[in-house]
matplotlib code that plots the C-alpha trace (Angstrom):
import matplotlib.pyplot as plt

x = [-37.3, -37.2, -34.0, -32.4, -30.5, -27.5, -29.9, -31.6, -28.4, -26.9, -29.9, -29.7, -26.2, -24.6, -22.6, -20.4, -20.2, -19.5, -16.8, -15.0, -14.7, -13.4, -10.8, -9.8, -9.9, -7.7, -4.7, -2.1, -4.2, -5.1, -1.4, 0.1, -2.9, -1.5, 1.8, 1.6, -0.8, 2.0, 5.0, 4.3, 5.3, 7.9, 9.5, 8.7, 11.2, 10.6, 7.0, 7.9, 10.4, 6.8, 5.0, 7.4, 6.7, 4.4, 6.6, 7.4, 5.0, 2.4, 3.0, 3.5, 0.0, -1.8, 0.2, -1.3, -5.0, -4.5, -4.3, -6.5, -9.0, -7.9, -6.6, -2.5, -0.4, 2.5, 5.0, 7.7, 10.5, 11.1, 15.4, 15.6, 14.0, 12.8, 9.8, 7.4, 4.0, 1.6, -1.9, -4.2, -7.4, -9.3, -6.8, -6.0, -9.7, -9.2, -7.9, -10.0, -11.5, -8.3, -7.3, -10.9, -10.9, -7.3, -8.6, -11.3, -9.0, -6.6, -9.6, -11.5, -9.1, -6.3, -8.5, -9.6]
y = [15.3, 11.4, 9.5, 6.8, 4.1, 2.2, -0.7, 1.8, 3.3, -0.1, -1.0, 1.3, 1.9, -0.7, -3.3, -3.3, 0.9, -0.2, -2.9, 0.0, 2.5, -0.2, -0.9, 2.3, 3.3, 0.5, 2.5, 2.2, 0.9, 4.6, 5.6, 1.9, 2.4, 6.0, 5.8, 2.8, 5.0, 7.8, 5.7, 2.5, -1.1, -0.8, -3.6, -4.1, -1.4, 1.1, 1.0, 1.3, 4.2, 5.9, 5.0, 5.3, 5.1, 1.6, -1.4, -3.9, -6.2, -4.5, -3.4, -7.0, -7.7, -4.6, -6.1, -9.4, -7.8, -5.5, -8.4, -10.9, -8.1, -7.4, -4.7, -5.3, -7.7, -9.5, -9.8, -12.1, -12.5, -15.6, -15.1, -13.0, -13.2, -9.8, -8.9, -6.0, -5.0, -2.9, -2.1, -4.3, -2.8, -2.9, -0.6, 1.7, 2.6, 4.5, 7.1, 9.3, 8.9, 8.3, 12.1, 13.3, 12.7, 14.2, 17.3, 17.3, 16.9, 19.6, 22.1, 20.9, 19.1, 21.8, 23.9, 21.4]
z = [4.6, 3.9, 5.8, 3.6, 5.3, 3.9, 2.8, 0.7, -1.0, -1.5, -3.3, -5.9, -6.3, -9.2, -7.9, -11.0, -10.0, -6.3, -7.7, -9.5, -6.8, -4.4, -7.0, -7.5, -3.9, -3.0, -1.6, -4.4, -7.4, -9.2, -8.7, -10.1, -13.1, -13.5, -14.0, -16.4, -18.4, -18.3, -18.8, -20.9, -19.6, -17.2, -14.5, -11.0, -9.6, -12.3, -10.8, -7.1, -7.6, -8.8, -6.0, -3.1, -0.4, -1.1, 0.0, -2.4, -0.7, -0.9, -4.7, -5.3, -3.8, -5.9, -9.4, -8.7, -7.4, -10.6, -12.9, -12.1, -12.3, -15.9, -16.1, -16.0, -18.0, -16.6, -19.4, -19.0, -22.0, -22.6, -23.5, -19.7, -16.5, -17.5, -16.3, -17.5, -16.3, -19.2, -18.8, -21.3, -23.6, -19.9, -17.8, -21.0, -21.0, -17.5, -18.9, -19.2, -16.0, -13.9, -15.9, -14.9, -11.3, -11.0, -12.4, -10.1, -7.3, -8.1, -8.5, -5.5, -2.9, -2.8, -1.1, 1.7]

ax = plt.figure().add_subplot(projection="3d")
ax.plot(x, y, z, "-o")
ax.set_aspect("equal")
plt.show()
């Protein structure tokens, strides 16, 4: 049996695929991505009432991580200091894969 070392693995695994699951990994980002998938645009505390216990500094940091990748829009209306976070064309496209890997989860991680 042939022994692969990290140099190996890193060698053939994407770094746009890599990118992605550090993203998502990031402690916070699938459940901020998830519930603006489920709910829409929705302010600042909307989003940490659905992601208790996160502190609002570190949801701050994730919103700001989030959109520079892309993937959020911070909405600001212009008559209010309203602000409203909503996933753009990039973060709607999870989806399906945000919905896969929970389904995964519940089949496989339950039991763990």
């Amino acid at each position: 049996m042939q022994t692969i070392n990290k140099e190996q693995i890193s060698e053939k695994i994407c770094p746009n695929f890599e990118c992605a699951l550090f993203l998502l990994g990031k402690k916070w980002n699938a459940m901020i991505l998830t519930v603006l998938l489920d709910y829409g645009s929705l302010r600042f505390t909307e989003i940490s009432n659905y992601v208790e216990p996160c502190s609002d500094r570190v949801l701050a940091e994730r919103l700001k991580e989030l959109e520079a990748m892309g993937l959020i829009q911070r909405q600001t209306f212009s008559n209010s200091s309203l602000i409203e976070y909503k996933l753009t064309k990039m973060g709607v496209d999870l989806d399906k894969t945000l919905k896969s890997l929970h389904r995964w989860s519940d089949k496989w991680l339950t039991k763990v």
